[in-house]
FIKOLZA-1660 file (N, C-alpha, C; in steps of 0.1 Angstrom, whole numbers, plus 5000, padded with zeros to 4 digits):
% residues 78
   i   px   py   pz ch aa at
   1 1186 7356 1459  A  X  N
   1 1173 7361 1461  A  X CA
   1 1173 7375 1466  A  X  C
   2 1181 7376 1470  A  X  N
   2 1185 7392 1483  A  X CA
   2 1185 7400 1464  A  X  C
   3 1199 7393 1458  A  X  N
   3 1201 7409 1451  A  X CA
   3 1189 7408 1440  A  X  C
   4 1181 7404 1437  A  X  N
   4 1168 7401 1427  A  X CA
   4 1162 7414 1436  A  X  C
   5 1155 7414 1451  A  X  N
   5 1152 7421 1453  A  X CA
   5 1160 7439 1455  A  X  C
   6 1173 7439 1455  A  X  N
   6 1178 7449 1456  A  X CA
   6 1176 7458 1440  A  X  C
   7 1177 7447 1430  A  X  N
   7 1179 7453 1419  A  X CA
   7 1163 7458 1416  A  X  C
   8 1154 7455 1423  A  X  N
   8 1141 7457 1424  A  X CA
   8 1139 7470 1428  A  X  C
   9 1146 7472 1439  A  X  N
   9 1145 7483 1450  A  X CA
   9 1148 7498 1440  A  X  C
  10 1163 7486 1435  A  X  N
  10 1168 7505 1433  A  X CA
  10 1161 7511 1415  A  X  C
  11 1152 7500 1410  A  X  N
  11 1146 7505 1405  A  X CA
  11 1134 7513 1401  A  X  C
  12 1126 7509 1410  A  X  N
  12 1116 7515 1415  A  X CA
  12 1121 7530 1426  A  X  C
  13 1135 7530 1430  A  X  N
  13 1141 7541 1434  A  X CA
  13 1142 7553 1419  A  X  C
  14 1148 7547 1408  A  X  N
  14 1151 7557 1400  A  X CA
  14 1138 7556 1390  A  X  C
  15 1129 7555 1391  A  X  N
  15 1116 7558 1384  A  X CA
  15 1114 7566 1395  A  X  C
  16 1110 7568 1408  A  X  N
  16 1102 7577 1420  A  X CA
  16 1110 7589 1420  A  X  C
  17 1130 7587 1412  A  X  N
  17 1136 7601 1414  A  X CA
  17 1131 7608 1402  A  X  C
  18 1129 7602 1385  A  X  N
  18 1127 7604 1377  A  X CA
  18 1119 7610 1378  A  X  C
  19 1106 7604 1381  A  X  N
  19 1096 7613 1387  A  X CA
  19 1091 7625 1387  A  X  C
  20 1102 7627 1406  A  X  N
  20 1102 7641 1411  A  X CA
  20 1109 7646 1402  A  X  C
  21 1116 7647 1393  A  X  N
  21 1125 7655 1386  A  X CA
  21 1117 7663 1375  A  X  C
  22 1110 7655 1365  A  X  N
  22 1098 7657 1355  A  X CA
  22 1091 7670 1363  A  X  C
  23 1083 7660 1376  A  X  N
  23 1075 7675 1384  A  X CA
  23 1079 7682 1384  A  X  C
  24 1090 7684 1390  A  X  N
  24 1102 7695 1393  A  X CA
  24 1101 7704 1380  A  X  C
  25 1108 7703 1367  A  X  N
  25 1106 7707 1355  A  X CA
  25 1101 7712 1353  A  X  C
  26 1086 7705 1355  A  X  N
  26 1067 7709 1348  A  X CA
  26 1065 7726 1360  A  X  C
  27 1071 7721 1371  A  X  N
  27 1071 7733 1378  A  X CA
  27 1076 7745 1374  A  X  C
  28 1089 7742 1372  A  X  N
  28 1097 7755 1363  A  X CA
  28 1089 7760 1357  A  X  C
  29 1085 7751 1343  A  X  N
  29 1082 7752 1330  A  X CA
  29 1067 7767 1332  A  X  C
  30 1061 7760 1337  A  X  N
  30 1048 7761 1343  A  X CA
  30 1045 7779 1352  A  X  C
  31 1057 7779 1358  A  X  N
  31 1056 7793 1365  A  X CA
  31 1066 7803 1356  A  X  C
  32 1075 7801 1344  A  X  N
  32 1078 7808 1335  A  X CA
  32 1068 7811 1327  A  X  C
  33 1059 7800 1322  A  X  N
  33 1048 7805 1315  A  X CA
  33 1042 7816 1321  A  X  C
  34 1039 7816 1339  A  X  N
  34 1026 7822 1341  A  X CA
  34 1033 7839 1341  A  X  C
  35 1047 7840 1343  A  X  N
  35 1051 7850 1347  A  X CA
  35 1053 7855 1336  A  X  C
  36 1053 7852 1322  A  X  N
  36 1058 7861 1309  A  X CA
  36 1038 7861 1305  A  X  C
  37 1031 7857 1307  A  X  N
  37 1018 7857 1304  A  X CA
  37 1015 7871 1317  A  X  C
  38 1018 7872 1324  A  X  N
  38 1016 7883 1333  A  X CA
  38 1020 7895 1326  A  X  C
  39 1036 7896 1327  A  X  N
  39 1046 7908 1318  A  X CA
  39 1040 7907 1304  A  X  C
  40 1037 7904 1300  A  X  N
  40 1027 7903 1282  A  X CA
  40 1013 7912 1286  A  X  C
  41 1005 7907 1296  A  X  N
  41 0990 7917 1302  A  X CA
  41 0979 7903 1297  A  X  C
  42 0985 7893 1289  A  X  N
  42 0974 7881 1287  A  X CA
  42 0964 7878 1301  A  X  C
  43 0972 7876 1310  A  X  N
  43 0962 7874 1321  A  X CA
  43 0969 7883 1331  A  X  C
  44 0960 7881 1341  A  X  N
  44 0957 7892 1354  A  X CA
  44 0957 7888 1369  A  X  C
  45 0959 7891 1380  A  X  N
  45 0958 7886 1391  A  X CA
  45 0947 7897 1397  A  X  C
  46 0932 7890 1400  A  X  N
  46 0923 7897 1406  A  X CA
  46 0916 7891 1417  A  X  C
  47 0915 7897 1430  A  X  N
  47 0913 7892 1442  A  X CA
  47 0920 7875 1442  A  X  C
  48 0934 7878 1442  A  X  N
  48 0941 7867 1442  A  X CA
  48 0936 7854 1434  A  X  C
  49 0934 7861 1418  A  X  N
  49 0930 7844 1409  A  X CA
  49 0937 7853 1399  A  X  C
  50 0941 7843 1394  A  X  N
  50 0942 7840 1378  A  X CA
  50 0935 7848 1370  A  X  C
  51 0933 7856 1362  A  X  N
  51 0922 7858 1352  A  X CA
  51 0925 7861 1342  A  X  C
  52 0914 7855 1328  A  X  N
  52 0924 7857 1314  A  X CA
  52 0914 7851 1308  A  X  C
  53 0919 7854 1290  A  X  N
  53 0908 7847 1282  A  X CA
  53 0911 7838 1279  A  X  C
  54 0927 7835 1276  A  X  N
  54 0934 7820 1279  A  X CA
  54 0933 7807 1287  A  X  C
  55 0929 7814 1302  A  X  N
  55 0924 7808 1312  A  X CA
  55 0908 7800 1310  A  X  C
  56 0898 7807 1300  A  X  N
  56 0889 7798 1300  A  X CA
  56 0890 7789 1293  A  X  C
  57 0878 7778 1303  A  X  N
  57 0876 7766 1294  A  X CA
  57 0862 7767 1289  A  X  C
  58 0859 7760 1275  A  X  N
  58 0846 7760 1274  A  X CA
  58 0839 7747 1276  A  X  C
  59 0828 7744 1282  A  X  N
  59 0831 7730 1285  A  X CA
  59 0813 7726 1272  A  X  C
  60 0814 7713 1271  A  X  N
  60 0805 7711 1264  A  X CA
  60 0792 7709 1273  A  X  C
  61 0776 7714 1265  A  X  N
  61 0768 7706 1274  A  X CA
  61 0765 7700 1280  A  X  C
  62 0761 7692 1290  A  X  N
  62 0756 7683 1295  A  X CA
  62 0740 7676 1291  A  X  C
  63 0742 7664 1285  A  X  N
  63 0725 7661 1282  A  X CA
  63 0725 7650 1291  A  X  C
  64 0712 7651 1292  A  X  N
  64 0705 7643 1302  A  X CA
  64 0704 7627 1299  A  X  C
  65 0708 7617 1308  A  X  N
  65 0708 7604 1306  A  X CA
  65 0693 7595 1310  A  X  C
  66 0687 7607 1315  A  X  N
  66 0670 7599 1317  A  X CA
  66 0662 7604 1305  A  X  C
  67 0653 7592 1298  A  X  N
  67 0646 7595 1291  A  X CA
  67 0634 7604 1291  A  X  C
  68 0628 7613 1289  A  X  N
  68 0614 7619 1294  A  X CA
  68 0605 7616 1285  A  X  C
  69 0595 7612 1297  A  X  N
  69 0581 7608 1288  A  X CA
  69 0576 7621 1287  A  X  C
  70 0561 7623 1277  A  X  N
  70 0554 7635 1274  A  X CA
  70 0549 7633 1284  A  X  C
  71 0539 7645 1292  A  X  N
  71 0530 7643 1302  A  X CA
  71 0515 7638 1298  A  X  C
  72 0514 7637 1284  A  X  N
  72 0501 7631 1289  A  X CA
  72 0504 7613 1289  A  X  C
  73 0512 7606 1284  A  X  N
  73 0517 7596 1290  A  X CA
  73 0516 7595 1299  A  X  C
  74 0519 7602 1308  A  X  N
  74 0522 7598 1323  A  X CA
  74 0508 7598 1331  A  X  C
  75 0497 7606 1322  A  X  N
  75 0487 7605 1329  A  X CA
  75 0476 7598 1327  A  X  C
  76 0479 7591 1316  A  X  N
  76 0472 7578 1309  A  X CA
  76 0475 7567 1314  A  X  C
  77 0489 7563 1322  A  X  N
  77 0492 7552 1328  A  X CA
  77 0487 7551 1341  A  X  C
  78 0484 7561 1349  A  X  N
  78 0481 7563 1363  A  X CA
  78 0468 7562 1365  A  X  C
% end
């Protein structure tokens, strides 16, 4: 019973190292990008941000989940 849980342990040990290792990585990966996008002039550091055209996102509209009645509906029911 003991080693069922040990072999439990130390697996869930090397997924949690695997893990931090991947982050670890994405980290590298992630600050070489920002630093040759710098030395290139793609983006900018202005009042301490990021800035760039790379950096935006465009996000889609937002539509409304309530239905709208016309107003004079609303004044015929009242």
């Amino acid at each position: 019973m003991s080693s069922q849980l040990k072999i439990i342990d130390l697996h869930i040990a090397s997924t949690d190292r695997l893990l931090l290792e991947m982050g670890k990585l994405l980290r590298i990966v992630a600050g070489c990008e920002i630093k040759n996008k710098l030395a290139t002039g793609e983006i900018k550091i202005v009042d301490g941000r990021y800035v760039g055209e790379s950096l935006k996102v465009t996000r889609p509209l937002k539509k409304s989940c309530r239905s709208k009645k016309p107003q004079n509906e609303l004044s015929q029911s009242g």
